[in-house]
N, C-alpha and C positions, 0 to 999 in steps of 0.2 A: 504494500500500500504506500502510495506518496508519501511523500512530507509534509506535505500539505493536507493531510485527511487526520483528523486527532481520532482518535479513537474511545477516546473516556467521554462518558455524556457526565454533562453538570454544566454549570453557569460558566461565563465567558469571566475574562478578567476584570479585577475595577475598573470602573468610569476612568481613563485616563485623563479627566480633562479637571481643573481642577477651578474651585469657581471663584477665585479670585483675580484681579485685573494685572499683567504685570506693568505695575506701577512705573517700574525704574523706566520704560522705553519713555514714557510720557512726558519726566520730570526734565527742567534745564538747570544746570549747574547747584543738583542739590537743594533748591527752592522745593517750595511745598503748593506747588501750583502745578496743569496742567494743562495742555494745549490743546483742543482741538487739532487735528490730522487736517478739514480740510479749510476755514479760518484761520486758526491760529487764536482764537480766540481761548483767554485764559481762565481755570475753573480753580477753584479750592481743593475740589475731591474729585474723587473720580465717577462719585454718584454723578454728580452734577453735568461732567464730562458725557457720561453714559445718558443723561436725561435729554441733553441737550441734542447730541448725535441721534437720536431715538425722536426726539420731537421737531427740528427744523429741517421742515423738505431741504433747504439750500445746504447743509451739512449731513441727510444721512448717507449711509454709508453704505445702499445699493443702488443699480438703474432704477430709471423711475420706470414701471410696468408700462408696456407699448398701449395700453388702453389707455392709460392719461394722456400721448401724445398726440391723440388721433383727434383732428379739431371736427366741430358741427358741420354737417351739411347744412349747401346754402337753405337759408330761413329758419334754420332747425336750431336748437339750444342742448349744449351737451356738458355736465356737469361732472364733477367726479368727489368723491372723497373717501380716505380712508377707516379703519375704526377705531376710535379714539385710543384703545386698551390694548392693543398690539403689536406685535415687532420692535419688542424694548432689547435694548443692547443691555448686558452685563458686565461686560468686560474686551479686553483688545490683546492684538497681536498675537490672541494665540495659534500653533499650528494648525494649519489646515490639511488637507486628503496627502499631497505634493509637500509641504514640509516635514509632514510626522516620517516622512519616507529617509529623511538626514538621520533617524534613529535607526537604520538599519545597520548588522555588525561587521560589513565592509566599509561604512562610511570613513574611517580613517583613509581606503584606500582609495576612494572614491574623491578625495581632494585632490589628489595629484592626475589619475585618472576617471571623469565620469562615466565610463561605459564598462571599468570593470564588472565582473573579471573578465570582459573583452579586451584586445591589444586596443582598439580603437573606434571610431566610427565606423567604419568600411569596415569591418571583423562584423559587429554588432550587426550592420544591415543586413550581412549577407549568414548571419546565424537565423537572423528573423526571414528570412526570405523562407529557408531551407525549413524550417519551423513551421511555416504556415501550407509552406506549399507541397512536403514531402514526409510520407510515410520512413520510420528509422530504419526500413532495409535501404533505400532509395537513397535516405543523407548518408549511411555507412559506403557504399558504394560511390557517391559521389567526392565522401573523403578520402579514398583509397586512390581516385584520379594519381597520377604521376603529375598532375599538374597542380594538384592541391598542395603533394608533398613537397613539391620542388621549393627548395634550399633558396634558390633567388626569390622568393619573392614573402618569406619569411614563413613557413608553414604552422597555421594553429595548433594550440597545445591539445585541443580533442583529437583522437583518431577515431574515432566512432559516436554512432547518434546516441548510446548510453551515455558518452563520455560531455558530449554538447546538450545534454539535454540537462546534466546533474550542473554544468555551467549554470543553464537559463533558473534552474531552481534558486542559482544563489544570487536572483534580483530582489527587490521589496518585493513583497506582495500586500493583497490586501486580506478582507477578512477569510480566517482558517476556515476549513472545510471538515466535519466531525462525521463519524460513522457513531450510528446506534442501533443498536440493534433491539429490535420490537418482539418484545412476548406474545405469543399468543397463547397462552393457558389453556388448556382443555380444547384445542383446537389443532389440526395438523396442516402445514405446511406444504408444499413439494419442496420448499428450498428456503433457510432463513431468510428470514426477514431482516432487510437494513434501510434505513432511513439516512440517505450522504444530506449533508445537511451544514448551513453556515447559520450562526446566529444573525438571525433578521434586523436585531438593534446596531450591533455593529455595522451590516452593510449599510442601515439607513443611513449611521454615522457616517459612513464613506461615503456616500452619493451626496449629502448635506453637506461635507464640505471639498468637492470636489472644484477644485477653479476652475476647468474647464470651463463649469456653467453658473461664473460670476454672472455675465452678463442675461441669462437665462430665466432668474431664479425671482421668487417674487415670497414678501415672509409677512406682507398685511392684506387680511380680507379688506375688500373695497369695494365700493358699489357706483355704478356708473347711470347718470341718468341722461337716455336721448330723448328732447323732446318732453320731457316731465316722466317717461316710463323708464322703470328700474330696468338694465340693463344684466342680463344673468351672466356672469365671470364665475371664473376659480380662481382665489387664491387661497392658501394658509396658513399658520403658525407651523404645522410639521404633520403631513400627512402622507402616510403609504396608502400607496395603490398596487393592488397584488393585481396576478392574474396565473393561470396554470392551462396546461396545453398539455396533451398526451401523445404516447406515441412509442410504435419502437419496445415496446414494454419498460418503459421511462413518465413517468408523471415530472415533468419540471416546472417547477413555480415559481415565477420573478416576480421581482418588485418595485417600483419609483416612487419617487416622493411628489406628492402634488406642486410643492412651492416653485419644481422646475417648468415651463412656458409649454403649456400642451401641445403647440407643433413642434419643439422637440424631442417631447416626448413619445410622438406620434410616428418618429423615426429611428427604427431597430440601430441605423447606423451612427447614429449619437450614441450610441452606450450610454443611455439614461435609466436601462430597465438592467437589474443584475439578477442571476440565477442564487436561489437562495434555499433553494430545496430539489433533490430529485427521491417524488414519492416513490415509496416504493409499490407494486401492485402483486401482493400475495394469491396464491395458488392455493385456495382451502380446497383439501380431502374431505367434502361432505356435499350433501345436496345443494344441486344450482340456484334453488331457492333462497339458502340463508349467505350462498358464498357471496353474492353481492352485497347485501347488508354487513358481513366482515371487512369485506374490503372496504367499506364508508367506515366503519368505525376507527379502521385503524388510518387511513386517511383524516379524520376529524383529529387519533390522538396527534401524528406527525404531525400537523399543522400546531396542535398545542406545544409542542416542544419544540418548534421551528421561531414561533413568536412570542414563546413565555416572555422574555424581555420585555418586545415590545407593547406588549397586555400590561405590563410594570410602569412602564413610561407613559402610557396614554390615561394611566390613573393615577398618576405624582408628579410625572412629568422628569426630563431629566436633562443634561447640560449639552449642547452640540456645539461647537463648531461651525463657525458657516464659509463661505468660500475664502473671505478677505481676510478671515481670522475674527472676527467679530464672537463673543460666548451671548448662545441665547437658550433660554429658556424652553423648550418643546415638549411639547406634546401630543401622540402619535396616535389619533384613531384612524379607524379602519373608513376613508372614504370612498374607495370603491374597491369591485371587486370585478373582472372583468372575465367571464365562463359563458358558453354555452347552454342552451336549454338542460338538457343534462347534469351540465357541472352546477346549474345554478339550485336545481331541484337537488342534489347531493349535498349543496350548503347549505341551504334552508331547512333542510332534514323532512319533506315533505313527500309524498308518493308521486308517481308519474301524475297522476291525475287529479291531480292540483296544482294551480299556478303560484311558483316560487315567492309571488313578491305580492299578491294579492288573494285576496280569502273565493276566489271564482276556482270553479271545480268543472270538469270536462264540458257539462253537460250546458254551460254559462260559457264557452269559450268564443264561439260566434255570434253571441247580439251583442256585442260593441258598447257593453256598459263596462263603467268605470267602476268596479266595486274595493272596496274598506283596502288599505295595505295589509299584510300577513304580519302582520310587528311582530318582531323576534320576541317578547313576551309571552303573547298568548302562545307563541312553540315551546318555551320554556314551563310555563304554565301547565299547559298538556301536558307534556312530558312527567313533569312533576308528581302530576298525580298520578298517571298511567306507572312512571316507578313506585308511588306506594302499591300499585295492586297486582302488580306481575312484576317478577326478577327479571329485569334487562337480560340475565344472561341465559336463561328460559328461554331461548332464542324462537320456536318456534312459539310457543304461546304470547310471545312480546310482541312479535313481527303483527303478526292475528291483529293483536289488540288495538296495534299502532295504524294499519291500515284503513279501520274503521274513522280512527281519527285523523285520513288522511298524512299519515305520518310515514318517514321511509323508518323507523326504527331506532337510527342513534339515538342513542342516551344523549350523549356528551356533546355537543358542539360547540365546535371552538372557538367561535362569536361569543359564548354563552358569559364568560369575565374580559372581554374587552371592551373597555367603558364607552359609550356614543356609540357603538357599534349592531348596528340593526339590518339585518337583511335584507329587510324590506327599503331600504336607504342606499346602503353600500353595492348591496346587484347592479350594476351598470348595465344599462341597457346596451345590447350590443347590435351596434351596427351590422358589420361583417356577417353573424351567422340570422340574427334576427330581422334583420331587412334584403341584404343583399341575395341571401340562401333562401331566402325565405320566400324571394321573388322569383327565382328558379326553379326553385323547388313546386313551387303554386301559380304564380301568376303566368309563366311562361306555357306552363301543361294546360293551364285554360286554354289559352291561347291557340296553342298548337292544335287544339282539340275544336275551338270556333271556329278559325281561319283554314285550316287544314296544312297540314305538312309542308307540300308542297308550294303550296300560296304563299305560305308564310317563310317559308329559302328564298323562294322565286323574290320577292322583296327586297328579302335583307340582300341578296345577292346583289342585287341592279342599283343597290343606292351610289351614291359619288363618293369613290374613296378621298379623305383628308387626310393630310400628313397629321401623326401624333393620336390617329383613334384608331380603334379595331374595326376592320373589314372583315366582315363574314361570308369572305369568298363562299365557299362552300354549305353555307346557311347555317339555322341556328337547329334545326329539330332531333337531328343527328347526332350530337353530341352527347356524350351521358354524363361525361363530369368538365365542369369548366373552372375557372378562379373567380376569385370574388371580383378583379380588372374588368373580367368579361362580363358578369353579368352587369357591372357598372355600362358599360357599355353596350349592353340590348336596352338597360334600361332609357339609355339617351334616345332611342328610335321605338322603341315598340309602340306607343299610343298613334303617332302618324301612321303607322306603318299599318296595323291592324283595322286604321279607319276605313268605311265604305263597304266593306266585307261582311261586318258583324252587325248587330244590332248598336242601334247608337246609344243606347243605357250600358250595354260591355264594356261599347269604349271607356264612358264616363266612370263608370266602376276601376278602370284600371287607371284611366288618367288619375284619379283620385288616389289613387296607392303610390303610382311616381309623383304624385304631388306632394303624399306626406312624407316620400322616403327622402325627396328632394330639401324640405323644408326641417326635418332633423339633424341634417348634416348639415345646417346654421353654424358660424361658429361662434356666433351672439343671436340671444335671445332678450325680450321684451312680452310683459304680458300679453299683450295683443300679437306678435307673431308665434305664442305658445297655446292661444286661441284660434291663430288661422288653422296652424297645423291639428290641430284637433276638429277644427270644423271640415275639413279632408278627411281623416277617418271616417266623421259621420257620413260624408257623401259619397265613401264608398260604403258602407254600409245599406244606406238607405237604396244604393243601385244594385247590390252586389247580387240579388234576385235574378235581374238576368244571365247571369252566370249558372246558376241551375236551371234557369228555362232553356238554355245553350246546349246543357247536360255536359259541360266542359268542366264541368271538376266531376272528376270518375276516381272509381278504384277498382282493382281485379276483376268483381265481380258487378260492375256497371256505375253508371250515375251516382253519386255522392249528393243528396237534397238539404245538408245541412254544411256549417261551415266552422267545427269544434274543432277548431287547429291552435296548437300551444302554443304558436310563436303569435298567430293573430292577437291571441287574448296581451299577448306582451304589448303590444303597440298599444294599447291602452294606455300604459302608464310611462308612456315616453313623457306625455307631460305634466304628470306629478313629480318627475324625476328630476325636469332638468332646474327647477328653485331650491333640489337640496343638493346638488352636485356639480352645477354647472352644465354647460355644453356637453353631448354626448358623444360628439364628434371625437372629444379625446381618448372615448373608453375603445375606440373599436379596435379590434382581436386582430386587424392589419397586422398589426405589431409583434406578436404572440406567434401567430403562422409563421411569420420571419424568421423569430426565434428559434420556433419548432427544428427550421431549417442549420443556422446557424448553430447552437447547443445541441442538437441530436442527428441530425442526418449530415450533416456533413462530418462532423466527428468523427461518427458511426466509419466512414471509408478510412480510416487513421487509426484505425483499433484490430484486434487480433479477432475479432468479432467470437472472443469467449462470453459465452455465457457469466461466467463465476465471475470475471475481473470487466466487463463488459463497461458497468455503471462507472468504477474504480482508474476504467482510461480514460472514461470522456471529462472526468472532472479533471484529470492532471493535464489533458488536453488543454478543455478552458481556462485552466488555473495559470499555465506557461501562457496563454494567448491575451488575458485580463492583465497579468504582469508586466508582456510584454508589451503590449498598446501603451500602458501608463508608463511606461519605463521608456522607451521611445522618448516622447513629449519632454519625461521629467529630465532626461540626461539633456535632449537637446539646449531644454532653457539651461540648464549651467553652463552649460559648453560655451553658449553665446553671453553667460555672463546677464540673462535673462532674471529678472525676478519670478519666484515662485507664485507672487499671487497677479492674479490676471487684472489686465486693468478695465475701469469700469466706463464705460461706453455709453456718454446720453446723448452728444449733440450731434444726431443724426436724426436727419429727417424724412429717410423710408429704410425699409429692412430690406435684402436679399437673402431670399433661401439658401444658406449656408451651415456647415458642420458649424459647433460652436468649436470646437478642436482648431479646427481650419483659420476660422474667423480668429484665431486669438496667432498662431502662426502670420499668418497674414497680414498682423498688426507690427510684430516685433521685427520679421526677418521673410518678408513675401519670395525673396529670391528661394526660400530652399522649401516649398510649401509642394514642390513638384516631388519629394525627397518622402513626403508620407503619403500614405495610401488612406483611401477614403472618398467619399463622394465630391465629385465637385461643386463647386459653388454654381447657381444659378449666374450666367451670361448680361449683368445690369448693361440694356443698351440707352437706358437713358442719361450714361455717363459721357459717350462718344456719338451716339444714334443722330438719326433728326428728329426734331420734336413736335409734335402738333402745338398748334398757336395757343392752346390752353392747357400746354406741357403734363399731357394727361395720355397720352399713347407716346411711344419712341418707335423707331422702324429701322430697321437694316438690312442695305443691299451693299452687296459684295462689293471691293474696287474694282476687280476686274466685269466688265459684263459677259454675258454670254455671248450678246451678238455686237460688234461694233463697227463702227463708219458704216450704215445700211442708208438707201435712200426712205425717204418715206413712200413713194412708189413700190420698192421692194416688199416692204414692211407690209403695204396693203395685200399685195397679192402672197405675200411667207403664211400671213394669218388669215387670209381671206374676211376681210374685215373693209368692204369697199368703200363706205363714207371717212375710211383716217383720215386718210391728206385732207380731204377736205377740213373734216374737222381739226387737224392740227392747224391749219392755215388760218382758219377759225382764232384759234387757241393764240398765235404768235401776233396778228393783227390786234386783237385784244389789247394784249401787251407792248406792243411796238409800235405798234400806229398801221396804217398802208404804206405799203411798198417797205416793209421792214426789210433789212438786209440780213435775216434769217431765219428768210423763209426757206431758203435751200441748204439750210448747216445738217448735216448727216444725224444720223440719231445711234444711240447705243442703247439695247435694248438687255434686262434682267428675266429670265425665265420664276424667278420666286423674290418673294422679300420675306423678312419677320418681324412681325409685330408685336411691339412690349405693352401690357397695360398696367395698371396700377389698379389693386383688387380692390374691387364695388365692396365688398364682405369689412375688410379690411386695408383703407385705403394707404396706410405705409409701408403695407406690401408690397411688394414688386414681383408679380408674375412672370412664368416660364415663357421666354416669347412664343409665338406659332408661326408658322409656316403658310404664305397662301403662294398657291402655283397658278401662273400660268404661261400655260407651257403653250407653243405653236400646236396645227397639226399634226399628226405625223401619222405609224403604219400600226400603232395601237389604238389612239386616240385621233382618228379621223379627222373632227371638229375642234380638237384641241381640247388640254386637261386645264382646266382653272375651274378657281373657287369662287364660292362669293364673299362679299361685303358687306358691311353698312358704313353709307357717310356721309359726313355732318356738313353741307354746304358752307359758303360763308355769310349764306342767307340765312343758317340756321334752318335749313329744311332734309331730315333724314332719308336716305337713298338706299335702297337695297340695290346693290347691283354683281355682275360676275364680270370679274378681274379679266378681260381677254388678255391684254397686252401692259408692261412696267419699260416705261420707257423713257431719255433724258435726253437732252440737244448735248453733241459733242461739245467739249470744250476747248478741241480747238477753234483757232481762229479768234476774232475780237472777241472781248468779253464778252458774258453775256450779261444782261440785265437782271438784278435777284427772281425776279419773279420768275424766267427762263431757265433761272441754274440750279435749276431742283429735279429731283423724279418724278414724273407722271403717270397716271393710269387711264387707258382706253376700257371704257367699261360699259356693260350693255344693262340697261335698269330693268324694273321690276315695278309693277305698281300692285299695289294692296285693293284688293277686291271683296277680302269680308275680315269685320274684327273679330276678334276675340269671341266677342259675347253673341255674334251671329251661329255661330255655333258650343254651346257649351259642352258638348260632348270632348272635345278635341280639344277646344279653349286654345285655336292659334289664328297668329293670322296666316290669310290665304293671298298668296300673290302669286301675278302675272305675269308671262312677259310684255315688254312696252314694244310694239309696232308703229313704224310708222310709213308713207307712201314713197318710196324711193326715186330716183331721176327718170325712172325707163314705166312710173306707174305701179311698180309690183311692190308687197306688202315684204319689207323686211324692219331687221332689228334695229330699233335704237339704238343709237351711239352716243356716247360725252365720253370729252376728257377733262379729269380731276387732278390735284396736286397729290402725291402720294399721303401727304400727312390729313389728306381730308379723310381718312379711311378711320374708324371710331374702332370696329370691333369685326373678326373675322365670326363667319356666322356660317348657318347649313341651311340648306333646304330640301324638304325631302315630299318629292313628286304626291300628288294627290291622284291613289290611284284606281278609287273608284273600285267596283264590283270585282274585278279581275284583273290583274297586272299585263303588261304586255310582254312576252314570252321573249318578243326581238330582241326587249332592249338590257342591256347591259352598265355594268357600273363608268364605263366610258361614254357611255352614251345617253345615259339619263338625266342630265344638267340640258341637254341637247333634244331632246325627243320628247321631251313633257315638257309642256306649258305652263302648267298650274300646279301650283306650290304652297307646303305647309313650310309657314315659318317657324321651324323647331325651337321652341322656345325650354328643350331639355336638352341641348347640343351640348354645353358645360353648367357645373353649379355658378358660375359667375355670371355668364349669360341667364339664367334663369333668375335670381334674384333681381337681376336688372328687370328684365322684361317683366316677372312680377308685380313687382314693384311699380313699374309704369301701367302694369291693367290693371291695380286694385285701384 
């Protein structure tokens, strides 16, 4: 067994942290006074000091949370404050995650060299390469090279991956990893039972003061008001959020702390969630009936001995650390918990046939009432007295009893002494398996079941492929298992797609489901949008009728007439949920899946794939790879002479999508940022881009273009697009006057551009750009591949249009005049022909294309040309196709071959809150 794995169960070490200030950093020349850090301002004590850093926003001593930065939409009034009683400092400068790491027992050697016991940098990378990327037959082999050994170029002191591996153990690490092993009394086995397991106090303590995520991290509840309405946030004083994911015959349970920024917590590749348990799942020798009820019990007790600490701390509360060094006070309840239907009924200690988080029972799970929460009380309660009258360990007569009262059996559960901790609270609604699977799994088999098989490929096949979405070349009927990606992406098409075929109450009943599935993935809420999204449940409810008059929900043995499905009844209480936990957006199991991948299936190729030592590799696996990430980082800031604690970051006035890891490299030494591995940062083009006149889009086309020095002649007949010239001639007279002298300056023509926005949701965000094409004709795409647009005249009048051609006047020759020395777009419009509300089934609008009478009399397409930066937002449209689709046409061809168009107003969640937003 590692070194890394303790073997003795019992309590971790004392509180290393000690809860006095050290004073002497604070004092000047032996005086009895104190200075503020970021003033200078002098105190008496160090209370005072502590009060003062705790109560003036201009002196505390983290980022201000991006919610405070985000100023009111125009007319609108946006308020903020935080809670008086919160986020008090204790104390300073003590160590954090990255200092406490100077107490390790190489540190002596580690002043002369930081990368011992590597020779160097270049040793170090190329250990962690071989580490990450090679099984130890593979590195011993590649150590035996004649070119590893050779004398010139100084050969490392391992000769074998035993030898480099007993190296990497002698880095810091973080919290130790314990074996226990689990009694089962009067109960048999196939194989002991072990519970690999870290104390869950300690890793909290490690992620609370890790600096990576100085800038991340958020330690006062605050409440925001848009408009006069309460705006729903997460922050907290010190709260875990678990989650558990199976698999592999491996139960692993991570954990995060709420105070860090929910979108990065929302990214596996932040390392903000750490592995803190791998359950174990025992093999009872007795009937199928009671073996699962064992297996929960002994999962309830590992969970108690996984978080006995932190059940300690969330009832006395106990001393952390936080990134800068700051001592605060915390205290640890259980605010969410983030499991599958399954995993949630195993918490709750409830039978399949009752709903986890609410007192509704199978035969209640289809009329769409909101009933009582299940409060972890009245389970305890039950329980209570169900043990005075039958011995728990009566197994068969318990079980009996327990089912009556809807109960799965456990005695014990491990919510039952952790204080504020309620299952009916902490169950995080989950996205991922409760909407997304949940739309797959049901709304899609409607579907396929109304529209028919075929009809329904035939569609998704012909729509227009976009750069950055899934194409369902091959349709959607066919597949038996997809990702949660993809079903995100039927969901962006199936209500247009299914219109005209079905009855128009089907549509409505499904539009009503991707409305609410749309409107939970909010990443802010307000009473009234926690009322829309509810008034959508009910409107699929009140339509959902037609869907058994369809007889499109079936099972084996025919038609399905009722609609008691467990995950429905969940979507009930999406919004009782999100006023005690915040956004739900953050809980989803995205993350977990990740994991699953990362902690277990990748491992799994890295291990002798024994049984016995199976569990015992992956952890010295992860154990070498946690060490080695932090270890990376921690050497390189000494090497550069770097400070250990990160600096804190407010005057910036939008965010890009970046590692926080990244983001803080990037700050200190951008040149070697290529040198670590990890995601890169989002592409900001409104740094170098062009920008729209209300610096609210940025765009990017390439230096070079695709096509250059073309006549416009050419241009007309490359794209068959016969009013250009004219229209450019148009376009340059405008500008120049008559008889300008460039009317005949050549043109260079862009086949794509990308478009940056800044997110409607969250406007100091800075979105992933997109891609629009358009591409000439050619021998796939006949008519030529472009997308469309909307754009905002400088009349202020909005344009749907498709991108034919991105085009610019050469710049040789005289200059040209600014309005000339830009990009332009030839584009064919669109006119709107029904709103929203002319059809509520669908709820989109319908547009046309624009015609007009050509030179020679005959009915062709509209033409204008636009300044590139008039273009607002790339958009979709997807053909209105009426009773039956037509078999001819194809995903090249459909932009081109249909007329008439739904304006998707589900193409992205950003475009959808817009348009929203504009039809209520």
């Amino acid at each position: 067994m590692s070194s890394t794995l303790n073997t003795n169960e019992g309590l971790p070490d004392p509180d290393p942290y000690d809860f006095t200030s050290d004073e002497a950093s604070f004092k000047e020349g032996g005086k009895s006074h104190y200075n503020c850090p970021s003033c200078s301002t002098r105190f008496v004590s160090v209370e005072d000091l502590c009060t003062h850093l705790t109560n003036d926003p201009r002196c505390y001593a983290m980022p201000m949370p991006l919610a405070f930065r985000q100023s009111a939409a125009p007319g609108q009034s946006r308020d903020g404050r935080y809670h008086p009683e919160s986020g008090s400092i204790y104390g300073f400068d003590h160590p954090n995650t990255f200092q406490r790491m100077k107490d390790h027992e190489y540190e002596a050697h580690r002043e002369h060299n930081v990368y011992y016991p590597f020779a160097d940098r270049d040793e170090w990378e190329l250990v962690k390469f071989l580490s990450d990327n090679l099984n130890q037959g593979q590195m011993t082999r590649f150590l035996k090279l004649s070119w590893v050994r050779s004398e010139a170029r100084k050969p490392p002191a391992y000769k074998s991956a035993p030898q480099l591996l007993t190296f990497m153990d002698a880095l810091p690490k973080g919290p130790k990893w314990r074996c226990t092993t689990i009694q089962t009394e009067g109960y048999i086995t196939t194989h002991p039972v072990h519970l690999i397991w870290r104390d869950a106090l300690e890793v909290t303590q490690h992620i609370f003061g890790n600096p990576v995520f100085t800038n991340d991290m958020e330690f006062d509840p605050y409440e925001i008001y848009d408009n006069g309405e309460r705006e729903f946030v997460l922050a907290s004083d010190k709260t875990p959020v678990t989650r558990q994911t199976g698999g592999l015959e491996m139960h692993p349970t991570f954990l995060t702390i709420a105070n860090i920024r929910s979108d990065i917590r929302m990214k596996a590749t932040a390392h903000a969630w750490s592995c803190v348990a791998y359950m174990p799942i025992p093999q009872f020798v007795c009937h199928p009936d009671f073996a699962s009820l064992l297996q929960a019990r002994v999962w309830h007790r590992c969970m108690d001995i996984v978080f006995q600490n932190v059940k300690s701390a969330a009832a006395t509360g106990t001393q952390m650390v936080d990134p800068v060094g700051n001592l605060r006070y915390s205290f640890t309840p259980l605010v969410a918990y983030t499991a599958d239907l399954p995993e949630q009924q195993l918490i709750a200690c409830v039978s399949k046939n009752a709903s986890p988080v609410t007192l509704a029972v199978q035969s209640q799970f289809g009329d769409g009432k909101l009933y009582p929460p299940r409060s972890g009380h009245l389970t305890i309660e039950a329980l209570h007295k169900l043990c005075r009258r039958v011995d728990p360990w009566k197994v068969q007569h318990f079980q009996e009893e327990a089912k009556v009262l809807l109960l799965s059996g456990v005695q014990l559960p491990f919510w039952r002494d952790w204080r504020f901790s309620d299952p009916a609270l902490f169950l995080a609604p989950d996205i991922l398996h409760t909407l997304h699977n949940f739309f797959f799994d049901h709304v899609v088999k409607w579907c396929k079941e109304a529209v028919g098989a075929d009809e329904l490929d035939t569609r998704f096949r012909s729509q227009h492929k976009r750069i950055g979405t899934r194409h369902f070349g091959q349709g959607i009927t066919h597949v038996v298992q997809m990702t949660g990606w993809e079903h995100r992406e039927i969901q962006c098409t199936i209500v247009p797609t299914i219109a005209g075929v079905v009855d128009t109450n089907f549509v409505r009943a499904v539009r009503a489901l991707i409305d609410f599935i749309y409107q939970a993935q909010s990443p802010t809420f307000t009473p009234s949008s926690i009322s829309t999204m509810n008034a959508s449940l009910q409107e699929f409810h009140r339509f959902k009728g037609s869907i058994t008059l369809a007889e499109a929900r079936r099972g084996a043995s025919g038609p399905i007439d009722h609609f008691q499905i467990p995950k429905l009844e969940l979507l009930t209480s999406f919004g009782r949920a999100i006023p005690n936990i915040g956004t739900i957006l953050q809980y989803t199991a995205d993350v977990s899946e990740r994991m699953l991948i990362t902690h277990c299936k990748t491992p799994f190729e890295r291990t002798s794939h024994q049984r016995s030592t199976f569990t015992q590799q992956i952890i010295r696996i992860l154990d070498r790879e946690d060490s080695a990430r932090q270890f990376d980082l921690y050497a390189f800031l000494r090497s550069t002479n770097s400070s250990l604690n990160n600096l804190i970051v407010n005057e910036f006035d939008e965010v890009v999508d970046m590692d926080p890891a990244f983001a803080w490299i990037a700050r200190i030494a951008p040149e070697d940022l290529s040198r670590f591995k990890g995601p890169r940062p989002v592409r900001n083009h409104f740094l170098k881009g062009l920008l729209s006149d209300d610096s609210v889009a940025a765009f990017h086309v390439t230096v070079s273009s695709d096509l250059a020095d073309k006549t416009a002649v050419f241009l007309t007949q490359h794209y068959m697009l016969p009013d250009f010239s004219q229209q450019l001639r148009s376009l340059i007279k405008c500008v120049d006057g008559v008889g300008s002298r460039f009317q005949n300056r050549l043109l260079k023509v862009w086949y794509k551009f990308r478009l940056q926005l800044r997110s409607s949701l969250r406007p100091l965000l800075v979105m992933p750009s997109q891609q629009v094409q358009a591409y000439p004709p050619s021998d796939t795409h006949h008519l030529g591949n472009c997308d469309i647009v909307l754009l905002r005249t400088q009349g202020g009048d909005d344009i749907i249009a498709q991108v034919r051609m991105i085009f610019g006047l050469s710049m040789r020759g005289a200059g040209l005049p600014p309005a000339l020395a830009q990009p332009f777009i030839y584009v064919q419009p669109f006119e709107i022909v029904a709103q929203p509300q002319d059809d509520p089934a669908v709820f989109m609008y319908r547009v046309k294309r624009q015609f007009v009478t050509g030179p020679d009399g005959t009915r062709v397409r509209a033409g204008m040309i636009f300044p590139l930066v008039d273009v607002t937002h790339a958009i979709e449209l997807i053909p209105v196709y009426d009773v039956r689709a037509n078999r001819g046409i194809t995903s090249a061809t459909c932009l081109e071959l249909y007329d008439t168009f739904y304006l998707n107003n589900f193409s992205d969640k950003e475009w959808y809150h817009l348009t929203h937003t504009d039809s209520s």
